[in-house]
Phi, psi and omega in degrees: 000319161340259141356318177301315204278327164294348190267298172322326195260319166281004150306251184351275164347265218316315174311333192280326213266290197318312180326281202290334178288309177335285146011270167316297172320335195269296178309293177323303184317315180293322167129145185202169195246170176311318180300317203257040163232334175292347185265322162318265173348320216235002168273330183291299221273284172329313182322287216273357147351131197076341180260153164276010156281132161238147181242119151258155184239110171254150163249147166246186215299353164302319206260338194333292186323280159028260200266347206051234195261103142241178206301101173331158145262145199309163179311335190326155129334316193267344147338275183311313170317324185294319222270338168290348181121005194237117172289152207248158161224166164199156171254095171210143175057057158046019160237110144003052200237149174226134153228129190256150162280141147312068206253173212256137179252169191304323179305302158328321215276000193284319179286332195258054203272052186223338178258176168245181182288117201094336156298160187247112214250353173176174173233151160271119200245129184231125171226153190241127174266105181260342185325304167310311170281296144357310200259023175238286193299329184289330195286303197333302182305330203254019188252303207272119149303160195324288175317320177268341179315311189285319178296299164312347186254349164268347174246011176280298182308299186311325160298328188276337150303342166260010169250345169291312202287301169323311190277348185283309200293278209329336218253348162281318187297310188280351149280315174297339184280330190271345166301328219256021194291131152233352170221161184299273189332019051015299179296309146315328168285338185283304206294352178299313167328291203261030208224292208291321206265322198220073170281349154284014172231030162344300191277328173306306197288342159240013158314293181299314177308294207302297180302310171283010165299305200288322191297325184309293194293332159321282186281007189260009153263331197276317155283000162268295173332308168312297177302296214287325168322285186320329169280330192283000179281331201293325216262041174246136162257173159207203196283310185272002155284346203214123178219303152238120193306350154317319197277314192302326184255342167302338174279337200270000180248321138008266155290338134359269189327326171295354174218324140253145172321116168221103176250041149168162178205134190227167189231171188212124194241143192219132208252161204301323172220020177209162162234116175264127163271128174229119188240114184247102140316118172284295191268175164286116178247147179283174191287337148341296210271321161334275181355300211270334161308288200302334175277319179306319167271351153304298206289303193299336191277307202326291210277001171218353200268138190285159188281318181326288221283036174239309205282140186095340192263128146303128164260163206213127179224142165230138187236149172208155181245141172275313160250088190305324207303341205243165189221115174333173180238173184266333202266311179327326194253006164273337166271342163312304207298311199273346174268359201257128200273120171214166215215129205228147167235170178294309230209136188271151182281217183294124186101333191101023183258141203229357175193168192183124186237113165264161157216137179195144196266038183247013179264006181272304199292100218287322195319314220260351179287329175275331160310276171354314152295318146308326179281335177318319200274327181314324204291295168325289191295302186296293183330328191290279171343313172290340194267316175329283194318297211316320200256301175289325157328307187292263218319299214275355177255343164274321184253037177286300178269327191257139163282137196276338183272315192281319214063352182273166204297162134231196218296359183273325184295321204310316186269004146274352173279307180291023178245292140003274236267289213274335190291305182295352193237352165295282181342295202281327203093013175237198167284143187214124209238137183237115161252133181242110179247153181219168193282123149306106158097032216269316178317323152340307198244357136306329201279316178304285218246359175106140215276333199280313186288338180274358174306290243279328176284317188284327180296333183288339202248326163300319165300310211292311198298316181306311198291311179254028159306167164271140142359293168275352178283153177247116203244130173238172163235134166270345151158133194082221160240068167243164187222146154234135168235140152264085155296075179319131178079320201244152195278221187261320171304305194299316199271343153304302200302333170291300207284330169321289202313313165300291172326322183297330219264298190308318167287335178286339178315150174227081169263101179323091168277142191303343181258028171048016158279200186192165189214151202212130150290162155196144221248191185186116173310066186244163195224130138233175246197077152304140022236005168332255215297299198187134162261010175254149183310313171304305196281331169292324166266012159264324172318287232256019175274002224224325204275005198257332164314305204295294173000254208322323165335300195259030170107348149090160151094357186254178152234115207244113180243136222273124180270197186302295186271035159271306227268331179267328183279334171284341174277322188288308175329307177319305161299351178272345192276323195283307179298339183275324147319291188290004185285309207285345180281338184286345219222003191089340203239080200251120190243136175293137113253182204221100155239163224256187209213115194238152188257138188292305166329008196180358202029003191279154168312130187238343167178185179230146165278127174270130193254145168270146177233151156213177210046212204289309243239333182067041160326127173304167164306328178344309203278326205199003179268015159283316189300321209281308195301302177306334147267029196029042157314286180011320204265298183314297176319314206271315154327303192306286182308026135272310176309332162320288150303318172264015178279276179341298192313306180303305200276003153284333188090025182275132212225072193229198169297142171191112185277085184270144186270161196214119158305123177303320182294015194273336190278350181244007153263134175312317162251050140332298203253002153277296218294338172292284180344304168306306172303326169297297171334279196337311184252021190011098191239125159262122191301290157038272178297337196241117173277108156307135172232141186231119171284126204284316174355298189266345157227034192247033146280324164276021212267341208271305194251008164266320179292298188302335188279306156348289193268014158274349164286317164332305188311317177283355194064019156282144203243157161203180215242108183266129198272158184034049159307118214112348180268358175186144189295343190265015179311312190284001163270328107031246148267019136312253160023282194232141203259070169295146179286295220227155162236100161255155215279125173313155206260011177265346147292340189251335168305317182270356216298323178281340174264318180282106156338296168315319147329289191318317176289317188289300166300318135353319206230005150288344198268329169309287187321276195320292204328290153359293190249032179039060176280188184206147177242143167231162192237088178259145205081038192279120221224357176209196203257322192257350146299351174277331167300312163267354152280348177304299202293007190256032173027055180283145163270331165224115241221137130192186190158200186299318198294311214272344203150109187268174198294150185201161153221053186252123197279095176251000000 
């Protein structure tokens, strides 16, 4: 009878052990956290509440990370014996115990990624108190006489056998049903099962309903997570996501549609004079169901949008589709209208965004109507974002080419088009005219009325000069108040006869001041004439840059075309300019200043910039490092005044920064870096200490072979810097690339940053970058208290300029 009842009890046991890892296994598929095996647990100890069965679940030292702290497996022998892979039994003191292992099948390892296939990832532990039963049939027997003892032991064997047999169905039944599980409605079906089959078995049967209620809630949580992960993976940009943000959210309403119905999402934008809507189709809707939308998010703005941000604003709605092929219903837009969730601010957020609307038919569904809802501000911040870069991309690839105050090209643009131009005019055989026009008295009247009125001016000259060009001609500002046409085609007559035309037209301006005065320009000329004057771009804009001195020279108001002996005496100057160079370079006397670069957070001085001077007279670089470079000086030059500079630094005892201009020609000498190395060494220097600053202009023709040199420098620990960041689109090829320290801010963005908006936003959203890739900013040409106040408040990291400190060459 022993032996029967212990052979019954590890059947059981064991069956009871498969149950439950079954169980588990079905809840582990969907995927489940440390939380949802304590609920497991606590589904189990509630089934078998009352039964002389207990079930424990151990994990071993595999899952730890996992899982953290649930219940050790015991100290026991037979624990450990599990834990090798062979399940253990034992009988003792009228209790049963079995424990089988857990072991990991290929499927496991997507979660279990610490284990291989065949580890033992935990054990089930099943004990039976049989003690109580046992010890009443044993009294039983020893009460009964022979005869009847035997009648009782035959018809005692027969019950336990059809109850042995009952529970062998059941415990059959109930594994083929938990294999054949593939939906919570599956879970629901077992419990129907064993309800119809087996009604003596009521408590077993709502044991099980109870436990499959919790695996229900379990896996209808685990499937709202899944969507809202699966929507926030959607919800990334980068550079290369977003070019125009109209596209970037139809793909994002798009990939959407793959895991919830979303049929529009509309946005609301608030722009200097309009608040534009933009309405995103999932399917193509007729022009009714616009029609009928469109009164609707009328209505929603009247009643939730603040009157401030309405008043004055033209409203402007737009539509665009995402899936042309399929087509709303007449019945679709009464069900849009009554699904749709939308969301309003006081004040616009990132982008200018100022409302945002979904409608998806998860809104009957409240679980997945709060994911949804919870999702609303992400929704809001990425679209918002998107609009940004997307609006800022546009702008820095227009003013890539463009001067941000005229819009007319600039000077980087101007001198590959003429180099372009003189190249087509080589080809064809004609002519081709470079007029360099510049404002007479024009520092007169910043200095009088002010930097805002002489803005206010150069835009008026701008005008004038675009509206009266030729067609084919190329108008540029070089820079100040210089203006250059490239005159396509025209000889010395056509190109006189354009620059008439223009001074007259230019001159005719009148701008009208706020004190009822008015101011009128006037200008002065000079012109060359490939291939007369010069065939190289350079010799052609020193020709008519040398005849516009000459104007001025004579009295201001002219236009100067170069005669013969014009044509020698501008050569002789060139050459007087090349001896003076190479004198002050022979003789030394190539001199540092310093100017200093202060951290906004604290104002103390955070480094210096070295600026080159040369001779007596101290000339800026401006004046001649074009000259040094055709004399392939440049480099040489650049070497003195570093030594210079850190000779100054060592006897200050100065242990700051030190900001260098770095020549593109520095990368094709060879011992470039031991000479640095020396120098360091000399003045006992730290790479540290010295910032390369590199203008993208001038070398991103070469970035393939400036980035290894780069990062060969890097490698010695010298930091570096990109100078007039902003001055060309290819600045962001720039720090891709290459592993820069500092951004400094073109100083023509930062001049204007209080009257232009569009500054703001520009500095504004470089300063988002570097921070982002863990740059530092710097801000040049800072020139008054209160552009040093709004860069503070655009958290710009560093300043400097005129305001701050002008260049000297005493090292502070």
């Amino acid at each position: 009878m022993d032996d029967f009842i212990k052979e019954t009890a590890r059947q059981t046991a064991d069956g009871i052990s498969k149950q439950v890892f079954s169980s588990m296994y079905q809840v582990m598929k969907r995927g489940w956290e440390r939380r949802d095996l304590l609920e497991f647990m606590k589904a189990l100890e509630v089934s078998y509440q009352g039964t002389p069965v207990n079930i424990n679940i151990y994990r071993s030292d595999l899952v730890k990370e996992i899982y953290g702290t649930v219940p050790e497996p015991a100290k026991g022998e037979l624990h450990f014996l599990a834990l090798k892979g062979e399940p253990q039994n034992k009988f003792e003191g009228g209790v049963y115990l079995y424990i089988k292992p857990v072991k990991a099948e290929s499927e496991c390892l997507r979660c279990h990624w610490n284990a291989q296939e065949g580890s033992v990832l935990g054990l089930v532990e099943t004990s039976i108190n049989i003690q109580s039963f046992v010890s009443n049939v044993r009294h039983t027997l020893k009460a009964l006489i022979a005869g009847p003892l035997i009648a009782f032991s035959l018809v005692l064997t027969f019950i336990l056998l059809t109850l042995i047999g009952l529970l062998r169905q059941l415990s059959r039944k109930i594994s083929e049903s938990i294999e054949n599980i593939r939906s919570i409605e599956d879970v629901e079906g077992l419990h129907k099962s064993i309800e119809d089959s087996y009604k003596e078995l009521k408590p077993v049967y709502e044991s099980l309903q109870h436990l499959g209620e919790r695996i229900k809630s379990i896996a209808i949580d685990r499937e709202i997570l899944d969507m809202e992960a699966k929507l926030l993976e959607r919800f990334i940009i980068t550079s290369k996501t977003i070019k125009n943000w109209h596209d970037y959210v139809k793909n994002l309403i798009g990939e959407m549609n793959q895991i919830i119905p979303i049929d529009i999402v509309f946005t609301l934008f608030l722009e200097p004079e309009v608040l534009k809507v933009e309405i995103f189709w999932y399917k193509k809707a007729d022009e009714r169901t616009e029609r009928y939308i469109e009164a609707f998010i009328k209505s929603k703005i009247t009643l939730e949008l603040p009157v401030s941000l309405l008043m004055g604003r033209q409203l402007r709605i737009m539509h665009h589709t995402v899936n042309g092929k399929e087509i709303y219903s007449e019945e679709d837009k009464e069900k849009i209208r009554l699904r749709t969730k939308a969301v309003f601010f006081d004040k616009p957020q990132i982008g200018g965004i100022v409302g945002l609307g979904v409608e998806s038919c998860v809104m009957d569904d409240v679980a997945k109507q709060a994911v949804l809802n919870s999702l609303l501000s992400t929704l809001v911040n990425t679209i918002g974002s998107s609009k940004a870069i997307s609006d800022y991309i546009e702008q820095v690839e227009f003013y890539a080419m463009r001067d941000p105050l005229t819009t007319l090209y600039n000077q980087r643009t101007f001198w590959e088009l003429l180099s372009y131009e003189i190249e087509r005019a080589k080809r064809f055989d004609r002519k081709l005219s470079l007029i360099i026009l510049d404002l007479d008295n024009f520092k007169f009247i910043n200095d009088t009325y002010g930097h805002h009125v002489g803005d206010m001016l150069l835009k008026e000259v701008a005008r004038v000069i675009g509206e009266r060009k030729r067609k084919s001609d190329i108008a540029a500002r070089y820079g100040g108040d210089e203006f250059v046409i490239i005159a396509v085609g025209a000889d010395p007559l056509n190109a006189y006869a354009l620059a008439s035309s223009l001074k007259e037209q230019i001159e005719s301006i009148t701008l009208n001041l706020p004190d009822g005065s008015s101011i009128s320009p006037r200008v002065s000329m000079g012109i060359a004439v490939y291939p007369e004057h010069g065939e190289t771009p350079k010799d052609l804009f020193l020709i008519a840059d040398s005849m516009l001195r000459n104007a001025k020279e004579e009295g201001k108001g002219k236009i100067r075309l170069p005669s013969q002996e014009e044509l020698v005496q501008s050569y002789r100057e060139y050459s007087s300019k090349a001896i003076r160079v190479l004198t002050a370079f022979d003789k030394g006397e190539i001199v540092p200043f310093f100017q200093p670069i202060v951290d906004l957070r604290n104002g103390e001085v955070f480094g210096n910039e070295v600026l080159m001077r040369i001779g007596d007279n101290l000339a800026p670089a401006g004046e001649f490092i074009e000259m040094a470079e055709r004399l392939g000086i440049v480099l040489k030059m650049d070497m003195q005044v570093y030594e210079k500079a850190f000779k100054k630094a060592y006897n200050a005892h100065y242990r700051g920064k030190l900001f260098l201009n770095l020549s593109p020609r520095a990368m094709l000498v060879e011992n470039f870096i031991e000479n640095m190395k020396d120098l360091m060494r000399r003045y006992n220097m730290e790479p540290s200490q010295v910032v390369f600053e590199l203008t993208e202009r001038e070398s991103i023709k070469n970035i393939s072979l400036l980035e290894r040199f780069i990062r060969k420098l890097k490698e010695e620990g010298f930091l570096f810097a990109i100078d007039d960041f902003g001055s060309g689109y290819s600045s962001f090829h720039y720090i891709k690339k290459l592993p820069v320290d500092f951004v400094k801010l073109e100083g023509e963005f930062v001049k204007d940053v209080i009257e232009d908006w569009r500054d703001r936003i520009f500095i504004e959203s470089v300063v988002t970058l570097a921070r982002g890739m863990g740059m530092k900013t710097i801000a040049e040409h800072v020139e008054s208290g209160e552009v040093l106040k709004i860069l503070k408040d655009l958290k710009v990291d560093y300043a400097q300029g005129y305001y701050i400190g002008k260049p000297s060459e005493r090292l502070i």
